[in-house]
PLY file of the C-alpha trace (Angstrom):
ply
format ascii 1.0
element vertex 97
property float x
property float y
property float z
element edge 96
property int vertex1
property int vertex2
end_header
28.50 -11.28 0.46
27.84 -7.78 -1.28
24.87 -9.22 -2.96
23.43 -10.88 0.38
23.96 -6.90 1.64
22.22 -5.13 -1.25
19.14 -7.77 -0.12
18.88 -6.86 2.91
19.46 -3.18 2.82
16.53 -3.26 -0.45
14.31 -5.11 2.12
15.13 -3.06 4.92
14.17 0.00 2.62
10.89 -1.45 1.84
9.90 -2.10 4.98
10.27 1.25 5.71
8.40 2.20 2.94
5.88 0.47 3.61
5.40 2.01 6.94
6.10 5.38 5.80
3.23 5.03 2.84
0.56 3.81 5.75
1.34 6.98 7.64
1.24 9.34 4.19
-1.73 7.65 3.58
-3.34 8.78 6.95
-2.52 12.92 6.71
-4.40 15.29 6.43
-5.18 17.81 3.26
-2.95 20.75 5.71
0.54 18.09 5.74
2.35 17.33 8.84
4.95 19.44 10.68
7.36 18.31 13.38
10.47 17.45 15.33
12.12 14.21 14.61
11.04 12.84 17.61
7.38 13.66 16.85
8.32 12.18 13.40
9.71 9.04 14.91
6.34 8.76 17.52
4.05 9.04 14.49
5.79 6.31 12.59
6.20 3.60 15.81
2.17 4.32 16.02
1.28 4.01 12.23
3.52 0.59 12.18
2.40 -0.86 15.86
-1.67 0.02 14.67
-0.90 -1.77 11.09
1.12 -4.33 12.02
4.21 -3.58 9.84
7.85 -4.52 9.63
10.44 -2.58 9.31
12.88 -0.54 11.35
12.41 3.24 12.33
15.61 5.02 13.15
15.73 7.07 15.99
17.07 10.55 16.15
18.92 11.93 13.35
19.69 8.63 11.82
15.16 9.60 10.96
16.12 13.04 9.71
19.37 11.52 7.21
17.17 8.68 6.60
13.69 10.71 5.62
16.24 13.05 3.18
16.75 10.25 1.45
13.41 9.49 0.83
12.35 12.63 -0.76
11.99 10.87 -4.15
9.84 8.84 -2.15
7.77 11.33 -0.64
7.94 13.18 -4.34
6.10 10.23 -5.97
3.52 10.09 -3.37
2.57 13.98 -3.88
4.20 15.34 -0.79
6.87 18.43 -0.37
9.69 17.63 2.52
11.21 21.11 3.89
12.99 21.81 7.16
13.07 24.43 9.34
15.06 25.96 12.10
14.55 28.11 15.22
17.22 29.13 17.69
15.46 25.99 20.13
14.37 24.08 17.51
14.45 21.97 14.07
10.94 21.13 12.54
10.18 19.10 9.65
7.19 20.06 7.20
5.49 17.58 5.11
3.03 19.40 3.07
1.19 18.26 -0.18
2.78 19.06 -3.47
0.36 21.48 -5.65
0 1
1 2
2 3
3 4
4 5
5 6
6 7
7 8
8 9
9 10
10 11
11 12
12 13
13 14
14 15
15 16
16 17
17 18
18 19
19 20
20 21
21 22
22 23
23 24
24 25
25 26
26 27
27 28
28 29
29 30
30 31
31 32
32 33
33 34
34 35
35 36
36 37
37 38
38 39
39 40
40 41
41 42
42 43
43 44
44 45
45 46
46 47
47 48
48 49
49 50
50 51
51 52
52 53
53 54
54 55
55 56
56 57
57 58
58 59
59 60
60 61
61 62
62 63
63 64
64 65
65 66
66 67
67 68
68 69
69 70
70 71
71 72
72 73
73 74
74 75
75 76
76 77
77 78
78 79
79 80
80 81
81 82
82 83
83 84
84 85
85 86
86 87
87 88
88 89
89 90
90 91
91 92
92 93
93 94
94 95
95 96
């Protein structure tokens, strides 16, 4: 059964991935900044316009979930940092110099 897991959650991974790399792909030179929510929005778009699998997680489960892609995001060039207002959390994806 733990093997059957370990596929799925490796799949499930990739999928993301996959949608995550289209949107990457798609930035501009400046990076991205953002709530979760706007992080979430972008990502529904990017894998609705390219037809992709693959399961975005809403809310914070996006925030835990795009921490643990910052080897990810590393390999592909780009810098994850947060930031945080009295109102408000952002995220800043910004390319890596």
């Amino acid at each position: 059964m733990q093997a059957t897991q370990a596929r799925y959650r490796a799949a499930n991974a990739k999928a993301f991935r996959d949608v995550l790399y289209a949107w990457l792909d798609a930035l501009p030179t400046v990076g991205w900044e953002g709530t979760v929510v706007d992080l979430e929005a972008a990502l529904e778009d990017v894998k609705t316009k390219h037809r992709l699998r693959g399961c975005i997680p809403r809310g914070n489960g996006l925030g835990v979930r795009i921490r643990a892609e910052v080897p990810f995001l590393e390999v592909q060039g780009f810098v994850l940092s947060f930031h945080r207002s009295a109102k408000v959390r952002t995220l800043r994806l910004s390319r890596a110099n």
